[in-house]
C-alpha positions in Angstrom: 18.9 1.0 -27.5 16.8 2.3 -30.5 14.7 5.9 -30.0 11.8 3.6 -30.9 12.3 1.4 -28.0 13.2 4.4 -25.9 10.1 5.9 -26.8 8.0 2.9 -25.9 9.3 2.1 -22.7 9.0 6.1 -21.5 5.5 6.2 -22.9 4.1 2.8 -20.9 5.8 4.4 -17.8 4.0 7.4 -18.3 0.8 6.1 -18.8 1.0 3.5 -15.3 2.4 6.6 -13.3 -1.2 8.2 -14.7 -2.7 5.0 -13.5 -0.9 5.0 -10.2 -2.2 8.5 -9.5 -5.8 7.6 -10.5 -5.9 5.0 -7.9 -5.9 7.5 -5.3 -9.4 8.3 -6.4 -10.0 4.7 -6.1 -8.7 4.9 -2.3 -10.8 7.9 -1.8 -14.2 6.4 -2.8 -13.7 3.2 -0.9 -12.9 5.1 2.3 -15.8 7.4 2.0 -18.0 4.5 1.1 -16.8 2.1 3.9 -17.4 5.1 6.5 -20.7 7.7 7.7 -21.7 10.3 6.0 -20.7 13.0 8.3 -16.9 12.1 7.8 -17.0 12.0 3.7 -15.1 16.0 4.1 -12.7 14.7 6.2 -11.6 11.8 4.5 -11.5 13.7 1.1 -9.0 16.4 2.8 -7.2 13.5 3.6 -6.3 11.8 1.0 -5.9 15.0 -1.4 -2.9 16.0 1.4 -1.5 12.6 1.0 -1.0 13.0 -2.8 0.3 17.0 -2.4 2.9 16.4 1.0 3.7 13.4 -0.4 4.9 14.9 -4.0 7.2 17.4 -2.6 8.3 15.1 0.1 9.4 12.7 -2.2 11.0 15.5 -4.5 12.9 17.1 -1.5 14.2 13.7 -0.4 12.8 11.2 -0.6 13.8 10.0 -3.7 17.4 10.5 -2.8 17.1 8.1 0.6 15.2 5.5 -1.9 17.7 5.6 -4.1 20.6 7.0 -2.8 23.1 6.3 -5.8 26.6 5.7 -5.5 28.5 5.0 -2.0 25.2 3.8 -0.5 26.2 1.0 2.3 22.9 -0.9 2.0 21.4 0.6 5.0 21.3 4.3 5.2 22.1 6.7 2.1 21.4 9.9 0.8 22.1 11.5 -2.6 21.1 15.3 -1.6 18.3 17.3 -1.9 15.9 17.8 -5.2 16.2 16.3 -8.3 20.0 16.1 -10.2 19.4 14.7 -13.6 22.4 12.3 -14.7 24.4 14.4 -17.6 23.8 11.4 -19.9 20.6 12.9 -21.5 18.6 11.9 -18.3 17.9 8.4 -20.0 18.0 7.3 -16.8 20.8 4.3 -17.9 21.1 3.7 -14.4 18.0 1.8 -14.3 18.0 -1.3 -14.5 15.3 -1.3 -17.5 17.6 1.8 -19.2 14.8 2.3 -20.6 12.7 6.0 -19.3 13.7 9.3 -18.3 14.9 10.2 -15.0 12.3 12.2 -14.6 9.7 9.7 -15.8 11.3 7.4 -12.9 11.1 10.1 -10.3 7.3 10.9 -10.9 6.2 6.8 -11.0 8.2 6.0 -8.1 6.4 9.3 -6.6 2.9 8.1 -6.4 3.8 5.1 -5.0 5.1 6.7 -1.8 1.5 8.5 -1.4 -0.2 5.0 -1.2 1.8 4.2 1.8 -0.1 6.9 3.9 -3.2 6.0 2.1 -3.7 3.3 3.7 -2.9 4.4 7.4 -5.8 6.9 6.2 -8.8 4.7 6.2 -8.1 2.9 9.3 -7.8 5.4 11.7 -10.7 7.0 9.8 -13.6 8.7 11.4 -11.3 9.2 15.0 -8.3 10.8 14.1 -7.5 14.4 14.6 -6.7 15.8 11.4 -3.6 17.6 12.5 -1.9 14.6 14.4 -2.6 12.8 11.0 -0.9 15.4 9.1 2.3 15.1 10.9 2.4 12.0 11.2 2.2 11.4 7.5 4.7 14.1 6.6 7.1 12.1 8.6 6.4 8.5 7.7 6.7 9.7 3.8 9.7 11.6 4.3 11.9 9.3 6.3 10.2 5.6 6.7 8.6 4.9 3.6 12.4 6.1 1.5 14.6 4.0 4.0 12.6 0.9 3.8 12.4 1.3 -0.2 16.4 1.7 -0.3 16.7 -1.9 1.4 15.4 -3.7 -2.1 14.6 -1.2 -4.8 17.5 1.1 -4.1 20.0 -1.3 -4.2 20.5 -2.1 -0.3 21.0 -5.1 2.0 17.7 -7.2 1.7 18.6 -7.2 -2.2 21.6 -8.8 -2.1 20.9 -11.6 1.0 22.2 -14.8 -0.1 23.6 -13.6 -3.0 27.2 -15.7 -4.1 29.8 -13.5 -4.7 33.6 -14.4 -6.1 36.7 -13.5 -4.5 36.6 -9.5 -6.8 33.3 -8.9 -5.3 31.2 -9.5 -8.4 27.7 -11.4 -8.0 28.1 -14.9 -9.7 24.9 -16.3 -8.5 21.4 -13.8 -7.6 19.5 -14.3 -4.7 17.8 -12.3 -1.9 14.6 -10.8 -0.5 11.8 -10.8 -3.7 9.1 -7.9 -3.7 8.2 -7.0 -7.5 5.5 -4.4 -6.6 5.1 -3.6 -3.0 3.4 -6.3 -1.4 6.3 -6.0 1.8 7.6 -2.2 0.4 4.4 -0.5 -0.3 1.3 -2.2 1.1 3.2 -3.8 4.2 4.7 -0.5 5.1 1.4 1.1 5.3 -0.2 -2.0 7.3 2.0 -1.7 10.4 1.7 1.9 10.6 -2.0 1.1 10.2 -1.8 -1.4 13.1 0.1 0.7 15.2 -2.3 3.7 15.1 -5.5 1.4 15.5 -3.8 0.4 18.6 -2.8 3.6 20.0 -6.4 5.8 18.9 -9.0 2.3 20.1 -12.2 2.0 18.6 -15.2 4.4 17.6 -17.6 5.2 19.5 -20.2 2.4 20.0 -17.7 -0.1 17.7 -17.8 -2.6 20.7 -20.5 -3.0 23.2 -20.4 -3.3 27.1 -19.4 -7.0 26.9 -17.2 -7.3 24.2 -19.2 -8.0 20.8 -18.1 -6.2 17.9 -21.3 -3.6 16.5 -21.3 -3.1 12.4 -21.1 0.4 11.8 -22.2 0.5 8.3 -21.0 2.7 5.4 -22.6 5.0 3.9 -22.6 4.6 0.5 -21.9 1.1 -0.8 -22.1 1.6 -4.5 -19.1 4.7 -4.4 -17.1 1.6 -1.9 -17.6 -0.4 -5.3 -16.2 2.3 -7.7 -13.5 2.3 -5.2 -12.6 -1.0 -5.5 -13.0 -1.4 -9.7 -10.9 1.9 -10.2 -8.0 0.4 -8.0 -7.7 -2.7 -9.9 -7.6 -0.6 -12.8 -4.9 1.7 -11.5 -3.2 -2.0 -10.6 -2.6 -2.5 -14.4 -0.2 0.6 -13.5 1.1 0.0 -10.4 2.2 -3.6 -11.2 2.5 -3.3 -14.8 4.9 0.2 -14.4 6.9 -2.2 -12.1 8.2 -4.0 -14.7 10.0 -1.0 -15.3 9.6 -1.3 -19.2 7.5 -2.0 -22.4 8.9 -5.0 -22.7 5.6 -7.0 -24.2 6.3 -10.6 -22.6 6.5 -8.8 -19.2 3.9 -6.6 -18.9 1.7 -8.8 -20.7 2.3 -11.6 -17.9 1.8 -9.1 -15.1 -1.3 -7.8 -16.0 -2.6 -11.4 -16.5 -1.3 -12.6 -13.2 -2.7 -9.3 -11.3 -6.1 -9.7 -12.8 -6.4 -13.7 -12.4 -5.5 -13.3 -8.6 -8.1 -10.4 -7.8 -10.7 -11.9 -9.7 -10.0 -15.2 -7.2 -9.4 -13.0 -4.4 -13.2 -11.9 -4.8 -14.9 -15.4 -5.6 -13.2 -17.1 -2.7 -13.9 -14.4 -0.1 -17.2 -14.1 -1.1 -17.9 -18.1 -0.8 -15.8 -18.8 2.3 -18.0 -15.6 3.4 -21.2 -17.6 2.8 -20.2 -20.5 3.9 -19.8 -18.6 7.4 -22.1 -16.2 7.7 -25.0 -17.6 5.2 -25.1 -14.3 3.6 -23.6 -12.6 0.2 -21.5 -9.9 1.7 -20.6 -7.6 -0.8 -18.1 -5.3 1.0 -16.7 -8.8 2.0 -16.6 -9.4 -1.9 -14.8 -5.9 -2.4 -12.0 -6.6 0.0 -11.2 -10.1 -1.0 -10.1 -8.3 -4.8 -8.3 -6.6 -3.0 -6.6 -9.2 -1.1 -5.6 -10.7 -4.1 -4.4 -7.4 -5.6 -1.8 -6.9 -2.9 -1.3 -10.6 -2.6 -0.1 -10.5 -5.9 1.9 -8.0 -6.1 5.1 -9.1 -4.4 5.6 -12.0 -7.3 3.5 -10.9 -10.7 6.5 -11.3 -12.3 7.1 -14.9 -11.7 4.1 -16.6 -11.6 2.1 -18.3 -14.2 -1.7 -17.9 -14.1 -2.4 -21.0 -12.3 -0.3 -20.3 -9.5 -1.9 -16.5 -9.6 -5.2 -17.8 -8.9 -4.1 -19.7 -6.6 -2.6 -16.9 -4.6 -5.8 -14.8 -5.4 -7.9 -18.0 -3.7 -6.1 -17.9 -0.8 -6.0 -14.3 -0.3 -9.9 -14.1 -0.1 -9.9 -16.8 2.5 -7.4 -14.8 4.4 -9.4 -11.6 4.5 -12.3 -13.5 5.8 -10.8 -14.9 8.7 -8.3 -11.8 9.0 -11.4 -9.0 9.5 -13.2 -11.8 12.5 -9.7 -12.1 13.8 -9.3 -8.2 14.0 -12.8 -7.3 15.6 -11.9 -10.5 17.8 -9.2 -8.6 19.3 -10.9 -5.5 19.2 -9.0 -3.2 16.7 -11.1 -1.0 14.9 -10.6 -1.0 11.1 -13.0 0.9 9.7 -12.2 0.0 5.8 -10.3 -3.5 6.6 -7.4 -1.5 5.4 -5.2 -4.2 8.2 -6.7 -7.4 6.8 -6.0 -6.0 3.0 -2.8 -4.4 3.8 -1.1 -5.8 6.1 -1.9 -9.7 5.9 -2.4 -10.3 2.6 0.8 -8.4 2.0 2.6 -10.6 4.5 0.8 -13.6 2.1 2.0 -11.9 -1.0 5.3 -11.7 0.0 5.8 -15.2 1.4 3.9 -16.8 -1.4 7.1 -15.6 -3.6 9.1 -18.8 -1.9 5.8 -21.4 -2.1 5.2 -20.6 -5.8 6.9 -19.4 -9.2 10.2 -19.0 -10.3 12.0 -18.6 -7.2 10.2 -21.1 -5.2 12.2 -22.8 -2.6 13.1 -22.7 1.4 15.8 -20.7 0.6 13.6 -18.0 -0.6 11.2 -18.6 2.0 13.9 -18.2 4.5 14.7 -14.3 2.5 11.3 -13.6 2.3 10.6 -13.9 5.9 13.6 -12.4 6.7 12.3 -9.6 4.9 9.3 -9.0 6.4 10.3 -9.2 10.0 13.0 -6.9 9.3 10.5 -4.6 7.8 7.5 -4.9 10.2 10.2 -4.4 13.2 11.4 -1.0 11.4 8.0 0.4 11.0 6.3 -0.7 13.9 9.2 0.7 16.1 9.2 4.0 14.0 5.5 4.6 13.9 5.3 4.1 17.8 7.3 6.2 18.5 6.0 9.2 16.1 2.7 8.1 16.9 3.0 8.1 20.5 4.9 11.3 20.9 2.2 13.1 19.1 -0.8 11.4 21.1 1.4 12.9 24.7 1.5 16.1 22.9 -0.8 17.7 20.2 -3.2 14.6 20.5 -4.2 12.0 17.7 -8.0 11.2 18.7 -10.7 14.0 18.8 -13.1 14.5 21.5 -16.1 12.3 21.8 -18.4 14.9 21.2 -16.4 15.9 18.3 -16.1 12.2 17.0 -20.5 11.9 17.4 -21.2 14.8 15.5 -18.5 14.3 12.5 -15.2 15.2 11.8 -16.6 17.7 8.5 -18.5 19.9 10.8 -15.6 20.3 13.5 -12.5 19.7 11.5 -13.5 21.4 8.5 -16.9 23.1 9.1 -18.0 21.5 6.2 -21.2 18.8 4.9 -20.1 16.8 2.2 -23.8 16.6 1.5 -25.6 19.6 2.6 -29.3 18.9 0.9 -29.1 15.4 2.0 -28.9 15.3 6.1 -30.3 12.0 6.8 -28.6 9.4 8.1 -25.7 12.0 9.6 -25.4 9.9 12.8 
């Protein structure tokens, strides 16, 4: 490999990981936007402890149980604590790309852990005691998030299902469970541990009335919700285009078409199927069906072509529609559709590997599911039982005096907007 290409590929990792870490912004707006005003502080502290714990989390350990190095069985490795540079220049030849330094690889793969907790974040929002949230989070990043990563990116058993092998052990034919960005790894992850705490904290205050309907609680500040959403598909270019773990022009090129061809669909078709429902032009519908293509996308931006992406995109929008009246059907409150988004459309994203582009077939269909139940079994057993030991011991919901007056004045003793106190209820 020439210094030139070296250069190249270390520089474009450099720039998503600065991209990945921007869309935590992105995360931060929407959730403040989506929620009241007397919860901005709280959500803010939030998010800015999901990108600190996180860091150091994932430089203690939790790259080492992603990506465990040699002797790893395929379930469970570890390759020690802190970071141990390999003494070939830290080149990071063990990549598959070869391209980037190992340190360049640690700090990329870094921010992706954070958006895993991210998400849990904005639906539980406006509820959750800040502490319980903390602990949980430290947890989930440190153990969950790294184990379920190993699995596929770090070389473990969903990686190799289905893959033919000869009689010395040496793969004649690749197969196996698909995920390019984190539509299962990433997004997924963070959607069961999002479904698990909705369950276990129940709605706001005054989310469902006496008989069952579901109440709109609206957000605060709409056009911030819409920042939100327009810096995360920018930090996409990063988080999908890094994952292609290279410079390599052909391939980033593709991805950052296919990305941006399914969000833009994502948004039309949730915002018509929206219509078409409800007879008006929602906008935070709008926002969340880019999303939904985003994450539906993300699983297989390598493979697609841009017909197929839009595709995708189209049928992730419908999905959110019918996913956020299925969830205040059943009354979980999902105060950002962080679930819908998450959760489903990553489910879609992942499956939609096996309907559509280069690996399409009922074989891969047959990985892919396999995938995600595997998955969603691990992380809905694991954040159960974190979650539930902490709600029979330091708590996980506030009071309900504490939840009507805000979380910034009793959490943080804090307005987010102290000039401007209308509206605070």
């Amino acid at each position: 490999m020439t210094d030139g290409l070296f250069t190249a590929n270390n520089i474009w990792m450099m720039i998503c990981t600065a991209l990945v870490f921007f869309m935590h912004l992105g995360f931060s707006f929407l959730e403040i936007g989506l929620t009241r005003q007397k919860n901005t502080i709280n959500i803010l502290f939030k998010n800015l402890f999901i990108i600190c714990v996180g860091l150091l989390l994932y430089y203690i350990a939790g790259f080492n149980l992603m990506y465990p190095g040699e002797g790893f069985n395929g379930y469970l490795g570890f390759g020690g604590f802190g970071l141990t540079p390999p003494e070939n220049g830290m080149t990071a030849e063990y990549a598959a790309s070869g391209g980037y330094t190992y340190w360049t690889d640690f700090l990329f793969q870094g921010m992706f852990a954070a958006t895993a907790a991210t998400i849990v974040s904005g639906a539980v929002a406006e509820r959750v005691k800040i502490g319980g949230f903390m602990i949980f989070t430290v947890i989930y990043l440190a153990l969950v998030y790294p184990i379920v990563g190993s699995w596929q990116w770090g070389g473990g058993f969903l990686s190799t299902l289905g893959d033919t092998v000869n009689e010395a052990g040496e793969v004649i034919e690749k197969a196996g469970f698909h995920d390019f960005a984190g539509s299962t790894l990433v997004h997924s992850v963070g959607g069961w541990a999002a479904l698990i705490a909705v369950i276990l904290l129940g709605p706001r205050v005054g989310k469902f009335d006496e008989d069952g309907g579901s109440q709109a609680i609206p957000g605060h500040n709409i056009p911030i919700a819409t920042a939100g959403v327009l810096i995360l598909w920018l930090g996409w270019f990063g988080f999908n285009g890094g994952s292609v773990l290279s410079a390599d022009p052909a391939g980033t090129s593709l991805v950052l078409v296919t990305t941006s061809l399914a969000a833009a669909a994502g948004g039309i078709s949730a915002f018509i199927f929206s219509f078409a429902l409800y007879k008006n032009l929602d906008l935070t519908m709008f926002l969340n069906g880019i999303l939904g293509g985003l994450v539906g996308i993300t699983a297989g931006a390598d493979l697609m072509s841009p017909n197929e992406a839009i595709v995708i995109g189209l049928i992730a929008g419908i999905i959110i529609v019918c996913a956020v009246a299925f969830i205040d059907k059943i009354k979980l409150d999902d105060p950002v559709g962080a679930i819908a988004v998450h959760l489903i459309c990553g489910i879609w994203g992942t499956l939609a590997v096996g309907f559509f582009g280069a690996k399409a077939g009922g074989a891969q269909i047959m990985y892919q599911l396999a995938g995600i139940f595997i998955i969603g079994g691990f992380c809905c057993l694991t954040s159960f039982i974190i979650l539930f030991i902490l709600k029979k011991t330091v708590g996980i919901r506030v009071s309900k005096e504490e939840e009507m007056e805000g979380l910034d004045l009793h959490e943080h003793g804090m307005d987010a907007y102290p000039d401007f106190r209308m509206n605070q209820h």
